[in-house]
N, CA, C and O of each residue as an XYZ file, in Angstrom:
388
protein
N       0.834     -1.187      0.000
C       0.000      0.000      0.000
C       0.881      1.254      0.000
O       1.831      1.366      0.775
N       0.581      2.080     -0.784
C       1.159      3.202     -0.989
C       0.646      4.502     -0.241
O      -0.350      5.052     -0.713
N       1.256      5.050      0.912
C       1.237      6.058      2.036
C       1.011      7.701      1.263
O       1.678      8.027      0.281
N       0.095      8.506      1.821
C       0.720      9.780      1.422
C       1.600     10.370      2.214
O       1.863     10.122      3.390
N       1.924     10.958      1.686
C       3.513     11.510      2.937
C       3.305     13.072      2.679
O       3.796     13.764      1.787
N       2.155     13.546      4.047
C       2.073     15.369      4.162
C       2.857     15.808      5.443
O       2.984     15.353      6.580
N       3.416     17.097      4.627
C       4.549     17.929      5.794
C       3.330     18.649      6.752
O       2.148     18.913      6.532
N       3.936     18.770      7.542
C       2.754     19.791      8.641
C       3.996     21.067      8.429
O       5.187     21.016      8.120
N       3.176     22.053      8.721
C       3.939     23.588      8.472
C       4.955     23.838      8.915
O       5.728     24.665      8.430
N       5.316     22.644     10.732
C       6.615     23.342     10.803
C       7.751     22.481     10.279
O       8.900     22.864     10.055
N       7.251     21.240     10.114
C       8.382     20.781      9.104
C       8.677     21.281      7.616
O       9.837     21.430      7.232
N       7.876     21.465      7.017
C       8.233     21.992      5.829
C       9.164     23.344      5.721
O       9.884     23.761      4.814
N       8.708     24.081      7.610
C       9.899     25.488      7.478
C      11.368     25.105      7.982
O      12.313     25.885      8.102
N      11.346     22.914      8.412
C      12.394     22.737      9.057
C      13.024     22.040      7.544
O      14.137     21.554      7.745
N      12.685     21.934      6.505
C      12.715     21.533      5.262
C      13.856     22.519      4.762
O      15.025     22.222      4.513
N      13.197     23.861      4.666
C      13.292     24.836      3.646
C      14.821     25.477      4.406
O      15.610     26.095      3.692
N      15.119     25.253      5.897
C      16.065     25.748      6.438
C      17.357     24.928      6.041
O      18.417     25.427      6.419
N      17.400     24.176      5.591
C      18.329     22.794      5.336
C      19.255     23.000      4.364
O      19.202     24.118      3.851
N      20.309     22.061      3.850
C      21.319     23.021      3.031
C      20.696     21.960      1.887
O      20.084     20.932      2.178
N      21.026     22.501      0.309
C      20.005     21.321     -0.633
C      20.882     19.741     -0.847
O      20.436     18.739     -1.405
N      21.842     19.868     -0.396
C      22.468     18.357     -0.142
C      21.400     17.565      0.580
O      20.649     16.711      0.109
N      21.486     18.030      1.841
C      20.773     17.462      3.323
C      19.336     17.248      2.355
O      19.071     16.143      1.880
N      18.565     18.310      2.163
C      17.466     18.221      1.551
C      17.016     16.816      0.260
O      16.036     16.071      0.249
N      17.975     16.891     -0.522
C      18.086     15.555     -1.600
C      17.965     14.608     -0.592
O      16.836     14.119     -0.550
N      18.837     14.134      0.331
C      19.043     13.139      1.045
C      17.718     12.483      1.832
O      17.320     11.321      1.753
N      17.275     13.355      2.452
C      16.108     13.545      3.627
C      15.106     13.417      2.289
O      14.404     12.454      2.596
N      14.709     13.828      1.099
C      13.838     13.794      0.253
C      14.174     12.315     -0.382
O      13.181     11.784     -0.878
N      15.421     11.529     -0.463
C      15.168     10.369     -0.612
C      14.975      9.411      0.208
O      14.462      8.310      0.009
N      15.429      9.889      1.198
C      14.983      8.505      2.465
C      13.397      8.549      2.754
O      12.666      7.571      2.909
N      13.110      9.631      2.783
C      11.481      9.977      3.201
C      10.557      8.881      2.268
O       9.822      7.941      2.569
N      11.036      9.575      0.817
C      10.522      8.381     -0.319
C      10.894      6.858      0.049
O       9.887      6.199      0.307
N      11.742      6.358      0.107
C      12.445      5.161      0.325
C      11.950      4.053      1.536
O      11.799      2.835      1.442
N      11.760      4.958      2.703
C      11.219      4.404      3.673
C       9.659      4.878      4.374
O       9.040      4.156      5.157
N       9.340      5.808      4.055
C       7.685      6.374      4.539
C       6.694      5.993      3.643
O       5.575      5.754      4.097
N       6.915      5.887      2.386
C       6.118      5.833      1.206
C       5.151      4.627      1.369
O       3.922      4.638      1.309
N       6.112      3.441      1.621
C       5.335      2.259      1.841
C       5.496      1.237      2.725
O       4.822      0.218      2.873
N       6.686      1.711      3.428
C       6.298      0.895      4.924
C       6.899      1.809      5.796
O       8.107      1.728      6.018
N       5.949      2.986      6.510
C       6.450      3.686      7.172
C       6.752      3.116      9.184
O       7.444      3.583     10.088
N       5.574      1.644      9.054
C       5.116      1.424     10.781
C       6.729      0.143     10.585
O       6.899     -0.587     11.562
N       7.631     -0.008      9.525
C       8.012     -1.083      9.774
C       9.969     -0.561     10.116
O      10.871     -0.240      9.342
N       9.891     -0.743     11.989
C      10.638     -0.480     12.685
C      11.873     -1.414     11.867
O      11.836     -2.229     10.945
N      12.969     -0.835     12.722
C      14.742     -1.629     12.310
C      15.280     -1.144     13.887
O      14.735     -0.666     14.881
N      16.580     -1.532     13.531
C      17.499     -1.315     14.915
C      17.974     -0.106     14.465
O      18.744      0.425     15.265
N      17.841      0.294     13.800
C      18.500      1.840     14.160
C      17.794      3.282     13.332
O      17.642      4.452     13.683
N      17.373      2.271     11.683
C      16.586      3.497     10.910
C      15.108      4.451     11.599
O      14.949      5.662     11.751
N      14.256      3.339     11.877
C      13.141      3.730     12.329
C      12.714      3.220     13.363
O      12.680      1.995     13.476
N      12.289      4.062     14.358
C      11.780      3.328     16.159
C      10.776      3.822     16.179
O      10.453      4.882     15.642
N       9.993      2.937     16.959
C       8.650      3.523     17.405
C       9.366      4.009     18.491
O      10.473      3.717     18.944
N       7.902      5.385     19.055
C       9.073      6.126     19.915
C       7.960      5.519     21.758
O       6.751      5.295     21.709
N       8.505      5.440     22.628
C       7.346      5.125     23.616
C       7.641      5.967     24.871
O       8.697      6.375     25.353
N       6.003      6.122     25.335
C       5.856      7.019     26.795
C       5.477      7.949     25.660
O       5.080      8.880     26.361
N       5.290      8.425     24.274
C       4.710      9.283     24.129
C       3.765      9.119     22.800
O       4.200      8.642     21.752
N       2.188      9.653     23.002
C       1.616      9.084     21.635
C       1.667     10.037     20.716
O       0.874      9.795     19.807
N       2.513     11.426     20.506
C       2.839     11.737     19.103
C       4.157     12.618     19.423
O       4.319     13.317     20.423
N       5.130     12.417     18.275
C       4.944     11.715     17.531
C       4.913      9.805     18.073
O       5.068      9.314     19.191
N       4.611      9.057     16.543
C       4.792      8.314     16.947
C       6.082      7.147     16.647
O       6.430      6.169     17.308
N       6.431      7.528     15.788
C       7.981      7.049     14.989
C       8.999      8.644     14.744
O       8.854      9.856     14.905
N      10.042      7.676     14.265
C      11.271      8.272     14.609
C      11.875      8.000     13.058
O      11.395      6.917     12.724
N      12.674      8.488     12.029
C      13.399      7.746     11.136
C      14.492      8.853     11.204
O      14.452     10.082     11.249
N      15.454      7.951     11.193
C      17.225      8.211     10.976
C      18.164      8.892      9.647
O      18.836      8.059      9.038
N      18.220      9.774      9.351
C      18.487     10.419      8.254
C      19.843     11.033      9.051
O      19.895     11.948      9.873
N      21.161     10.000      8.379
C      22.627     10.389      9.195
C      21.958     11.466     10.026
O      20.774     11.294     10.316
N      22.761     12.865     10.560
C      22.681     13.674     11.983
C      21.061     14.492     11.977
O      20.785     15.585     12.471
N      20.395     13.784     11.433
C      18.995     14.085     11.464
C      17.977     13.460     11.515
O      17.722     12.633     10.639
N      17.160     13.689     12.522
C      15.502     12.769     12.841
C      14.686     13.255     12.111
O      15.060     14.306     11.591
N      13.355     12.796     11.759
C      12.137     12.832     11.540
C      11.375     12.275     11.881
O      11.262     11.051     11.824
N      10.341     13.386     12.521
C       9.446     12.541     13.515
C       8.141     12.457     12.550
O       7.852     13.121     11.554
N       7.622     11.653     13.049
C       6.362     11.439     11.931
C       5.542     10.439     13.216
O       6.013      9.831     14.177
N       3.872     10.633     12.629
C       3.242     10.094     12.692
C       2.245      9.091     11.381
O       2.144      9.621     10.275
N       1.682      7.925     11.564
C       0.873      7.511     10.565
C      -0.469      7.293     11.053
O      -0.856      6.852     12.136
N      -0.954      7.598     10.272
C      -2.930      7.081     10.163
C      -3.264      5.772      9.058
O      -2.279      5.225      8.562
N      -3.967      5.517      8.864
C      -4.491      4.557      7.691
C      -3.683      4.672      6.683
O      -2.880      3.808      6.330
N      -3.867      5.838      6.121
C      -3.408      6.283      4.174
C      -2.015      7.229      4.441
O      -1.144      7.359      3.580
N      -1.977      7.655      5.337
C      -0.760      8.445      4.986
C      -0.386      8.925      6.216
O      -1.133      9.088      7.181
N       1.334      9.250      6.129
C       2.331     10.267      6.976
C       2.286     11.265      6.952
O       2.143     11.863      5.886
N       2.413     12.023      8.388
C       2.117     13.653      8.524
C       3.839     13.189      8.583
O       4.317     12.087      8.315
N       4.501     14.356      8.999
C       5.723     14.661      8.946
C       5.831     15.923      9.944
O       5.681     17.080      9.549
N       6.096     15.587     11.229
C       5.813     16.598     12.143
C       7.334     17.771     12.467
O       7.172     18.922     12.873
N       8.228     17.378     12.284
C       9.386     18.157     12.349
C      10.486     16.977     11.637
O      10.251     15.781     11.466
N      11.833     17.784     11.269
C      13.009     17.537     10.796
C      14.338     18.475     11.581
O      14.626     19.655     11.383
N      15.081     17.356     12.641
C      15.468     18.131     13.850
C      17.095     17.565     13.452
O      17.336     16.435     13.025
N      18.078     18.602     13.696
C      19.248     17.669     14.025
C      19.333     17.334     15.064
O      18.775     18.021     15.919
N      20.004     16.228     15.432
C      20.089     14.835     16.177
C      20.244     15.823     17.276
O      19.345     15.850     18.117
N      21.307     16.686     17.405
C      21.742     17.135     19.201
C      20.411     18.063     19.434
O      20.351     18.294     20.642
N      19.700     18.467     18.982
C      18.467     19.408     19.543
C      16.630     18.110     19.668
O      15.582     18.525     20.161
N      16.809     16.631     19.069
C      15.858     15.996     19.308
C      15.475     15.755     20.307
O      14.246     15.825     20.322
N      15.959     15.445     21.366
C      15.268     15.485     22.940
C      15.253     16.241     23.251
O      14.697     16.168     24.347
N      15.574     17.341     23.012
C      15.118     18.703     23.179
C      13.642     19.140     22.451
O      12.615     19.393     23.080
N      13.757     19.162     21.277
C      12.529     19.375     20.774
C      11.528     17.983     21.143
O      10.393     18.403     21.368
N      11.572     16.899     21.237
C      10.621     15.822     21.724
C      10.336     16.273     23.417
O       9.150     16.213     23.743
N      11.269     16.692     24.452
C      10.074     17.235     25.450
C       9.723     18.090     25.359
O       8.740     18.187     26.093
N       9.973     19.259     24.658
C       8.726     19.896     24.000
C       7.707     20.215     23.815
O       6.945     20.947     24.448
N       7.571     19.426     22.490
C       6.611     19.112     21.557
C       6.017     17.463     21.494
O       5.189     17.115     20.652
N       6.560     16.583     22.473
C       6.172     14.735     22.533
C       4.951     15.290     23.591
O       4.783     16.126     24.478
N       4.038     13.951     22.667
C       2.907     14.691     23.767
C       2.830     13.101     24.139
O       2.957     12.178     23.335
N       2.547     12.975     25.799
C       2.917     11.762     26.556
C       1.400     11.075     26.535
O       0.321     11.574     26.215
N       1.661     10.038     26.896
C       0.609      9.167     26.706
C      -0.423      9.474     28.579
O      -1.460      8.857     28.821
């Protein structure tokens, strides 16, 4: 099954801040791994994240996260963080169960 994959506003301004290397990269992994199996965890690419119900996954893009959630048909895309500011921005913005 094929996912839609929508940015929410502040990722797309965490998109647009990015250098266009990073951007290609993060625009192919997104495709590569969200598109069509976004719930299917690994040891290091993608974690479900727990103690908090959004987001609800995690994917690994070298020194950069993306947090995302899924529904039925498709991925929101809730931020695009480098790695040293993600637990920072996840207590935040992680909203706990």
């Amino acid at each position: 099954m094929k996912y839609e994959v929508v940015f929410a506003p502040e990722a797309v301004r965490d998109f647009k801040r990015l250098k266009a290397r990073d951007r290609s990269i993060i625009r192919d992994d997104i495709e590569k791994h969200l598109r069509y199996k976004p719930e299917k965890t690994s040891k290091s690419r993608i974690k479900r994240l727990r103690g908090i119900s959004r987001p609800q996954f995690r994917l690994r893009v070298n020194e950069f996260r993306i947090f995302y959630d899924v529904t039925q048909s498709s991925v929101e895309i809730l931020a695009i963080i480098p790695k040293s500011k993600a637990s920072e921005w996840l207590g935040k913005e992680g909203e706990k169960r």
